[in-house]
KERO-393220 format. One line per 2 residues: their letters; for each residue y, x, z of C-alpha. Coordinates in nm, 2 decimals. Example, Ala and Ser with C-alpha at 12.3 -4.5 7.8 and 13.67 -1.06 7.14 Angstrom:
<sites>
as) -0.45/1.23/0.78 ~ -0.11/1.37/0.71
</sites>
This chain:
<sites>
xx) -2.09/1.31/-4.68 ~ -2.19/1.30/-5.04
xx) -2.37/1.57/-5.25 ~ -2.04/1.80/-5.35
xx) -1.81/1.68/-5.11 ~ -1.63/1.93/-4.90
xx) -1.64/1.91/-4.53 ~ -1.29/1.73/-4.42
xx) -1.12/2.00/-4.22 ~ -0.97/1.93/-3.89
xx) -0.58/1.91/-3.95 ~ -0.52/2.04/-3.62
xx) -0.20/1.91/-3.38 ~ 0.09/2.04/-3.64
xx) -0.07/1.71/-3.90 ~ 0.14/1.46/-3.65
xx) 0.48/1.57/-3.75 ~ 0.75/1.30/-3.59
xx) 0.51/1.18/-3.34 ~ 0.66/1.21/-3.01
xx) 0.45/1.07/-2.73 ~ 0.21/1.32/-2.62
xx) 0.12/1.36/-2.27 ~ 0.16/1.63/-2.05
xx) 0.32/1.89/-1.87 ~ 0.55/2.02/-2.14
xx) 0.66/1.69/-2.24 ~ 0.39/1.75/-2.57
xx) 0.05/1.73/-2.56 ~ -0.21/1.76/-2.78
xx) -0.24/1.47/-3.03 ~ -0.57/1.48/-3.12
xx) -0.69/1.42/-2.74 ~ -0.41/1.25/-2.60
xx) -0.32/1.53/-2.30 ~ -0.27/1.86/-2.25
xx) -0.60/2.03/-2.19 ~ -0.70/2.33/-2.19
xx) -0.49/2.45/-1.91 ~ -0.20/2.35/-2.04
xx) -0.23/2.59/-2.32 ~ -0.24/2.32/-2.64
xx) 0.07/2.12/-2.48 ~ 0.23/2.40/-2.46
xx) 0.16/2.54/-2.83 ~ 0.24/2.21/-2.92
xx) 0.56/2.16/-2.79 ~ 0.71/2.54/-2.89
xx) 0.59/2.41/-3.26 ~ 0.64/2.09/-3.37
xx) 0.99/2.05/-3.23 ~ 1.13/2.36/-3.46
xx) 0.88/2.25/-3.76 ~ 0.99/1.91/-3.75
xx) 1.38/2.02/-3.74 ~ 1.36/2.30/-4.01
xx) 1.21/2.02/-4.24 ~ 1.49/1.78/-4.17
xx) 1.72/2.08/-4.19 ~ 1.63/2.22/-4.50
xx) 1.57/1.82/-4.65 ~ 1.99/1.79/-4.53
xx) 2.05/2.16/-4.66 ~ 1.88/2.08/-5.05
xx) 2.12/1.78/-5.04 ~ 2.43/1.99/-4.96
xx) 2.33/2.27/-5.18 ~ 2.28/1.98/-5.44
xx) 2.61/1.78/-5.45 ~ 2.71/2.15/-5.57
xx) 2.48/2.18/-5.85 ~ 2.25/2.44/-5.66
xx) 1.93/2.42/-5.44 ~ 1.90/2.59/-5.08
xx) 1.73/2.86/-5.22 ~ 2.04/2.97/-5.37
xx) 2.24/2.89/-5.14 ~ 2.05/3.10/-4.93
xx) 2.06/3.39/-5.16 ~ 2.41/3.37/-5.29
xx) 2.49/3.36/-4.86 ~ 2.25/3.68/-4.84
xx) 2.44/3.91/-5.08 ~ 2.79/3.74/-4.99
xx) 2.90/4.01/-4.82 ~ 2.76/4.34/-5.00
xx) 2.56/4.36/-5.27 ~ 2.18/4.41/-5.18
xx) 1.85/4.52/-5.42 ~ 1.61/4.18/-5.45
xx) 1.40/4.37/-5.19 ~ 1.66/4.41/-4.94
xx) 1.73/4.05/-5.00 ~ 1.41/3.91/-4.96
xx) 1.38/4.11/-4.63 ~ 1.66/3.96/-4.46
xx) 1.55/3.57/-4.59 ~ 1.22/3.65/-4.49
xx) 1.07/3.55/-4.87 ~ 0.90/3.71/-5.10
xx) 1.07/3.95/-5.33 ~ 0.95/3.79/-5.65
xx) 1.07/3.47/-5.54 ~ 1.41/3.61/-5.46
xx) 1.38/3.81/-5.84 ~ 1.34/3.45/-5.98
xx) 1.64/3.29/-5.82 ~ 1.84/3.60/-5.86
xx) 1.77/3.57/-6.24 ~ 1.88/3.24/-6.28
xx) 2.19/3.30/-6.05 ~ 2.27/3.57/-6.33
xx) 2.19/3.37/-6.58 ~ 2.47/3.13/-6.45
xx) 2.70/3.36/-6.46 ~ 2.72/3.33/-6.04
xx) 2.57/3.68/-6.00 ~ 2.56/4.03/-6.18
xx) 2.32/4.29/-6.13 ~ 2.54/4.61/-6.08
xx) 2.40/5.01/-6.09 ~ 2.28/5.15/-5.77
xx) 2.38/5.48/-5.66 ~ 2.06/5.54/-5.44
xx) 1.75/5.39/-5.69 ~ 1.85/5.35/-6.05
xx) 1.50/5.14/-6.13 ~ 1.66/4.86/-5.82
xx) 1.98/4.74/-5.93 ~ 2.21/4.57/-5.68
xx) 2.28/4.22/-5.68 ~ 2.64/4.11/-5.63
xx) 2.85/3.76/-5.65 ~ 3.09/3.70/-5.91
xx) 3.39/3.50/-5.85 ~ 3.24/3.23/-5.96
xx) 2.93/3.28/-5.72 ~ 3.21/3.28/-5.44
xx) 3.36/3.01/-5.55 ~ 3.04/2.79/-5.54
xx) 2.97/2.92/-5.25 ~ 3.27/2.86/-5.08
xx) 3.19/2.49/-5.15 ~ 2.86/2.47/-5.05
xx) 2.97/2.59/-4.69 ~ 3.24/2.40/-4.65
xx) 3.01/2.10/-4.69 ~ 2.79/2.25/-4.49
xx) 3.05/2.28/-4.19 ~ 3.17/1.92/-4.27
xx) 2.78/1.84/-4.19 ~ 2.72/2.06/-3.94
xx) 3.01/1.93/-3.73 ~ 2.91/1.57/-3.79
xx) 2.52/1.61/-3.64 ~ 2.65/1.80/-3.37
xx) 2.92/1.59/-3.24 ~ 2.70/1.35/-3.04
xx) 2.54/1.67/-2.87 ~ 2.71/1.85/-2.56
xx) 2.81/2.20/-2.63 ~ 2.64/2.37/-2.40
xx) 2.28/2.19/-2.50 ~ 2.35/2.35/-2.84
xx) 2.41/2.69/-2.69 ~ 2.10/2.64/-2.49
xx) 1.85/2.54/-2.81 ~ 2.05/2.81/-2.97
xx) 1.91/3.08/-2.72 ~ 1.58/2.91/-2.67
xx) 1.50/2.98/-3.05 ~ 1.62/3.29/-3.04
xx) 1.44/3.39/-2.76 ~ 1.15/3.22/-2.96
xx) 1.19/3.41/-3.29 ~ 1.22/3.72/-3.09
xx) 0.87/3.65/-2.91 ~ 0.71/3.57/-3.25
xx) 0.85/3.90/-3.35 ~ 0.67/4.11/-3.09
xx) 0.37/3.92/-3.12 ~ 0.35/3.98/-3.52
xx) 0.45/4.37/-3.44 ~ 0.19/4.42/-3.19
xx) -0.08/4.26/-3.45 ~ 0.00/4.49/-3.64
xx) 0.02/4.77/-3.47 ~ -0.30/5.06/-3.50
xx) -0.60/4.93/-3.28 ~ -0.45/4.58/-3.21
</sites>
């Protein structure tokens, strides 16, 4: 290493995206030492991760392109999807997407600005105004699921229905975990 140069920093088993052919007993292993050591605890950790990472990234890759061929980006898809139903504050918003609220404020702003969202009074916190679709906001994203479905239908037609339920639970069962585990961090004395 040369005089200034930062140590490199081990990537760790989530830098092999795509790669397939660990070894072990979970069907993953750990790629940087070819098996599943440490009692099976890396294979495991490496299968519950880079199955979901890898398909969120090709997921949200095939979601930008449908939100695109309607002249939007996933992120407001995501939003305009969000407050569909009732109008929600930019908080409540970014709560249930599970981003920050400043990000949410941005994309909110430019869906106003498009004239495919209004922020409307609300009755419980004047200073957090509610963010609601306009019939053109419905509109576009009435398109953007139909394309969706169209997708959605296509990748999933090669797949049994009952696998799909199956991943379907798994990750629930998954996110659910992760849920505990993030609660119980932060819980007093954890």
């Amino acid at each position: 290493m040369h005089t200034g140069e930062r140590p490199r920093r081990d990537p760790g088993p989530l830098a092999f995206p795509g790669r397939t052919d660990f070894s072990g007993p979970y069907g993953q292993g750990c790629p940087r030492h070819g098996s599943s050591d440490l009692d099976g605890r890396v294979g495991l950790g490496v299968a519950v991760a880079v199955g979901p990472v890898e398909a969120a990234g090709l997921l949200r890759r095939s979601g930008e392109a449908i939100a695109a061929a309607e002249g939007q980006t996933q992120a407001r898809w995501q939003l305009l999807s969000a407050v569909s139903e009732s109008s929600q504050t930019v908080a409540q918003a970014a709560r249930r997407l599970g981003v920050t609220r400043q990000g949410v404020q941005r994309v909110a702003n430019d869906l106003v600005a498009e004239g495919l969202a209004v922020f409307g009074p609300n009755p419980d916190h004047r200073g957090s105004p509610l963010l609601a679709l306009t019939p053109d906001g419905h509109r576009v994203l009435n398109g953007i699921t139909a394309r969706a479905d169209e997708v959605h239908r296509t990748l999933a037609a090669g797949i049994p229905p009952g696998e799909i339920a199956g991943a379907r639970a798994s990750l629930r069962r998954l996110i659910e975990q992760v849920r505990r585990h993030e609660a119980g961090s932060r819980a007093p004395g954890a």
